[in-house]
C-alpha positions in Angstrom: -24.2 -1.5 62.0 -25.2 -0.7 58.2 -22.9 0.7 56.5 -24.1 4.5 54.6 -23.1 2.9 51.3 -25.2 -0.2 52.1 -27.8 2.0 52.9 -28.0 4.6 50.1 -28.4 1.2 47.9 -30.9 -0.3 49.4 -32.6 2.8 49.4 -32.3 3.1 45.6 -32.8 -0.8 44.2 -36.4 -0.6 43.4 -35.8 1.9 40.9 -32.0 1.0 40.7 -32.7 -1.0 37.1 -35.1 1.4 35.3 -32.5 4.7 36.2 -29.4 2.7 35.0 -31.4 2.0 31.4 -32.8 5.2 31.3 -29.5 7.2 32.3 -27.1 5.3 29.6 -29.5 5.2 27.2 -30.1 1.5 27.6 -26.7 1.7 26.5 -25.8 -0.8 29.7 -28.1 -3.3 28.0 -26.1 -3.4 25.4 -22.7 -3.5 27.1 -23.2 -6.6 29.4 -24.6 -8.3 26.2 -21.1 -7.8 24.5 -19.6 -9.0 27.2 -21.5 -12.2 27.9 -20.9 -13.1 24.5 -17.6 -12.5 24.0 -17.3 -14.8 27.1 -18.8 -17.7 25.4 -16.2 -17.0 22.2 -13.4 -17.4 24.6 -14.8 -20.3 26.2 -15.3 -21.7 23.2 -12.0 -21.0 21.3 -10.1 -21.8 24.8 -11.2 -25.5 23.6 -13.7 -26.6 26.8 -16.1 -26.9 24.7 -18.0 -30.8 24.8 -17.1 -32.6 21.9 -20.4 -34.1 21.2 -23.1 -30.8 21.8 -26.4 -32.0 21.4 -29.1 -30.1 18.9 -32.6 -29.3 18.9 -34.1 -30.6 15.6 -37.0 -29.2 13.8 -39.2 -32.0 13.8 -40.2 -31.4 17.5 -38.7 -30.1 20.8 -37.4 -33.6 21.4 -33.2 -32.9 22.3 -30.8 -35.1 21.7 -30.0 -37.8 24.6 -26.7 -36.7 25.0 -27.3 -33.2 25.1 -27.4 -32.4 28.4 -24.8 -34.6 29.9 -22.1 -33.5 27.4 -22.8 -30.1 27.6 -20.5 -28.0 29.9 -22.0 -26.6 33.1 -20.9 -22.8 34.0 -20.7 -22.7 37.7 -21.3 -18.4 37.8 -21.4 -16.0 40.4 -22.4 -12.6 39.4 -20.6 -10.5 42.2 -21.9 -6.9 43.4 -24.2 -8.5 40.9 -27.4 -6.2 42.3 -30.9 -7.2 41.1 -29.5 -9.8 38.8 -29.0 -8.2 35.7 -26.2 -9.3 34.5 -26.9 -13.3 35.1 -29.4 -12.9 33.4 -28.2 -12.0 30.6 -25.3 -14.4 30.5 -27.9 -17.8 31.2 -29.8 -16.1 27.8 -26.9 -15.4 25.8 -25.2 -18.9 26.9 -28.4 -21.3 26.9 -29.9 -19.2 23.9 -29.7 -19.5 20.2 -32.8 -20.2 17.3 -34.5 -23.9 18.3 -33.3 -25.6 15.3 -29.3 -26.0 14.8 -27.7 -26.7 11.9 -25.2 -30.2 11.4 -22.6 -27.7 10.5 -19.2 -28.6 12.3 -17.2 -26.2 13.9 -13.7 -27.4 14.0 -11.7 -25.8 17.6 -8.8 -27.2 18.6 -9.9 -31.1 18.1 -13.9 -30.0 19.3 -17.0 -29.9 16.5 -20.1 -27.7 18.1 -23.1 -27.6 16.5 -24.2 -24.1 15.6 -27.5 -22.3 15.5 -28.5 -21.0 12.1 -27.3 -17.8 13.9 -24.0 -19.4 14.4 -24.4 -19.6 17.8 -22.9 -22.3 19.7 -25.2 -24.4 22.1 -22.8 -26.4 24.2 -23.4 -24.6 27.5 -25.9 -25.4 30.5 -25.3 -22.8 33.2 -25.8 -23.6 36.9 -28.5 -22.0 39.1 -25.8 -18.8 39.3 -24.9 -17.2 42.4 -25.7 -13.4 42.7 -23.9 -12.1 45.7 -24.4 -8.1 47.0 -23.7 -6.3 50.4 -27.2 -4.9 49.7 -30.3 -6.6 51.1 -32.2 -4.5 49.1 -30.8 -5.2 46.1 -30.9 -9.0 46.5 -34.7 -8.6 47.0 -35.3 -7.3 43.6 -33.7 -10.5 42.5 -36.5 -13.0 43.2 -39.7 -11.0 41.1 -37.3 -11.8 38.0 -37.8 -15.8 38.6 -34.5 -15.8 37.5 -32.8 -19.3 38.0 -30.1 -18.1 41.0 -29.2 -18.2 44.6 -29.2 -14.9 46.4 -26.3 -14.1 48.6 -25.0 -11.3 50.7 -21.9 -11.1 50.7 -18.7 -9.4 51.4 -16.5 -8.9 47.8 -13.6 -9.4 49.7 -14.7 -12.1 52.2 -16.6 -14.1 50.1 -17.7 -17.6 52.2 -16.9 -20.0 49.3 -14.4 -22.4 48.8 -11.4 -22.2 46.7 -12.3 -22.9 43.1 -16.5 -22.6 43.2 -17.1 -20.8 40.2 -16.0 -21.1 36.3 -16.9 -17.2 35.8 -17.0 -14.4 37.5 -19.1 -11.1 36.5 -18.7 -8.0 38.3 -20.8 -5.0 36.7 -20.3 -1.8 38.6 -19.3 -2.7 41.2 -15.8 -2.7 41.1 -15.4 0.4 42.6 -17.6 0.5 45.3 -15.6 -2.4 47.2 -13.6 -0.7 50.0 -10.5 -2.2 48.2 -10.2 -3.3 45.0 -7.4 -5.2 45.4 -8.6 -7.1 47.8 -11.6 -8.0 45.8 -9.6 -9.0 42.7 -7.4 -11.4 44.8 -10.6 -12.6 46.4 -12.2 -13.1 43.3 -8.6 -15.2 42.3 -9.3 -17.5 45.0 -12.6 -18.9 43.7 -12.3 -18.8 40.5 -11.3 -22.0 39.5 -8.2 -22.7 37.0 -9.1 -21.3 33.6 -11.9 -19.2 34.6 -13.1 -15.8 33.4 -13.4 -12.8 35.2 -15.5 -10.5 33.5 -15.5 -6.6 35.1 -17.7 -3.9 33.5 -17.0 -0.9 34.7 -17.0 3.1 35.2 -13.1 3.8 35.0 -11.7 7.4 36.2 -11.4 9.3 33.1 -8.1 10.4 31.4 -9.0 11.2 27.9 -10.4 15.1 27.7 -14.2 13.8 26.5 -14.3 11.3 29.0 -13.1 14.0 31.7 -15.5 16.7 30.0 -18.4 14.3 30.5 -17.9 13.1 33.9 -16.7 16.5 35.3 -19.5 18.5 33.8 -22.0 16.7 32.3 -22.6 14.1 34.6 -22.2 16.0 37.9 -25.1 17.9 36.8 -27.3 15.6 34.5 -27.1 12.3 36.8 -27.8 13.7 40.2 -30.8 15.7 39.3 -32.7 12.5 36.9 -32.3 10.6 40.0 -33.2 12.5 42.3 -36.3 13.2 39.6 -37.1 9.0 39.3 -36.0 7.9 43.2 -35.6 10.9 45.3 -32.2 9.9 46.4 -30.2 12.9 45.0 -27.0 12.1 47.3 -27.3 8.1 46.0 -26.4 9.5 42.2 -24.3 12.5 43.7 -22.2 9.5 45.3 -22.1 7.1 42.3 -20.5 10.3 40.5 -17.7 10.9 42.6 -17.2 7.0 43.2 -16.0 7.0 39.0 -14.2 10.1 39.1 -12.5 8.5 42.4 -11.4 4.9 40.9 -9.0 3.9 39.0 -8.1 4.4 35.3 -8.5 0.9 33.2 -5.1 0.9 32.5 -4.4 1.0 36.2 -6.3 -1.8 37.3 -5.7 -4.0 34.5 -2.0 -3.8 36.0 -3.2 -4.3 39.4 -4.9 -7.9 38.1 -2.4 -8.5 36.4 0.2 -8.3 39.9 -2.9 -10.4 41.2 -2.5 -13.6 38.8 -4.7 -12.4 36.0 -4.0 -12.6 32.5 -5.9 -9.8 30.5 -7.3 -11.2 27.4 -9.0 -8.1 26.5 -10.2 -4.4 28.0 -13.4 -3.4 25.4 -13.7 0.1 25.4 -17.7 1.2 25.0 -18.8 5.0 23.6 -15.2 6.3 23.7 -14.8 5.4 27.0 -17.7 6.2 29.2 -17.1 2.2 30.1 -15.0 -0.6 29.4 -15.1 -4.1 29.8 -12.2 -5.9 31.1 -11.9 -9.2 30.4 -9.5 -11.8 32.8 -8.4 -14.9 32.8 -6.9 -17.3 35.6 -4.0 -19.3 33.5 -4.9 -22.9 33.9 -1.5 -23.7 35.6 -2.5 -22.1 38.6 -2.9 -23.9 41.5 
């Protein structure tokens, strides 16, 4: 039997990525970008980057020989990862970069990278990612995006991987619409592998008085009514509401992954607070 929160988002993912843009101001845009590339700075400063990165001259499209096959592959799962979004961005902002890079080395712990005339380091091929959803109908909107990624549905706290599967995790509001976050966290644990990153953006429960002021006044009567407007699913955005006021504070769950075997390298608080993103790390001693 569905479940009615399984339901109430697949009855809302056809119009699930235009309403979060338009609702934050394409502020979310913005926020998952931040976080996929502070990603790639920890990789890269945690030292797993290949010592020998390739580059992309500007004579021709031709790459290097050893490009490829000393570049590091990103095994990703994008979990309650929706329509894809968030993969997305992270294969653009960890495969992209300007097509001619510079011979500048980048000293990092014994490593030289090449860099981008942007400075951006091109040392990372990511796997076809893994976007896994309790939603159907949210994993359907995935494949008019042709985006390079296997569609899964999935249980966040039951996930049917291996131990160890994945190099990253991204989880982008969806944190608090799993039955039990801690559950999810520990399951999360499990297959990330020994270094790995899991990245959460999220809608915490407020505790500062704006934060409070805007999701206990403004929102309750500004959110339900645009989506009701764009979708007709007034009860969907009623729900998604009361699902932030509901969850934790950040300070709160970075405690909880932290009793789960997380290390917290960083929580990134976004427009005072109407989001964060929490970055965490599985140590590399972990078994």
């Amino acid at each position: 039997m569905k479940s009615p929160v399984r339901h109430m988002f697949d009855g809302i993912a056809s119009r699930y990525d235009f309403l979060n843009h338009f609702l934050s101001c394409y502020q979310d845009v913005l926020w998952r970008r931040y976080c996929c590339k502070y990603l790639k700075k920890l990789m890269a400063v945690d030292g797993i980057a290949p010592e020998n990165a390739g580059c992309m001259t500007s004579k021709g499209p031709k790459v290097a020989d050893n490009a490829v096959e000393n570049a590091r592959k990103v095994r990703l799962l994008d979990l309650c990862g929706g329509t894809g979004d968030f993969a997305n961005t992270f294969r653009k902002i960890f495969e992209g970069g300007c097509a001619c890079c510079s011979a500048k080395a980048y000293p990092q712990k014994g490593t030289a990278q090449f860099l981008s005339q942007k400075g951006t380091a091109r040392e990372f091929v990511v796997d076809p990612a893994v976007i896994g959803d309790f939603s159907y109908g949210m994993l359907a909107e995935v494949k008019p995006k042709k985006i390079d990624a296997h569609a899964v549905q999935l249980d966040a706290m039951k996930m049917p991987f291996a131990e160890r599967q994945f190099d990253v995790i991204l989880n982008g509001f969806g944190m608090r619409n799993v039955p039990d976050a801690r559950g999810a966290l520990l399951e999360s644990y499990r297959v990330l592998d020994a270094g790995g990153y899991l990245c959460v953006l999220e809608f915490f429960s407020p505790r500062n008085l704006f934060n409070k002021f805007f999701y206990k006044v403004l929102a309750p009567l500004f959110i339900p009514v645009m989506g009701a407007f764009f979708s007709g699913k007034r009860d969907a955005y009623e729900y998604l509401v009361n699902s932030i006021i509901r969850f934790l504070p950040v300070d709160d769950f970075c405690k909880m992954a932290e009793e789960c075997g997380f290390e917290v390298k960083k929580v990134k608080m976004f427009d005072g607070g109407i989001s964060f993103g929490v970055f965490l790390h599985k140590p590399v001693s972990a078994s």
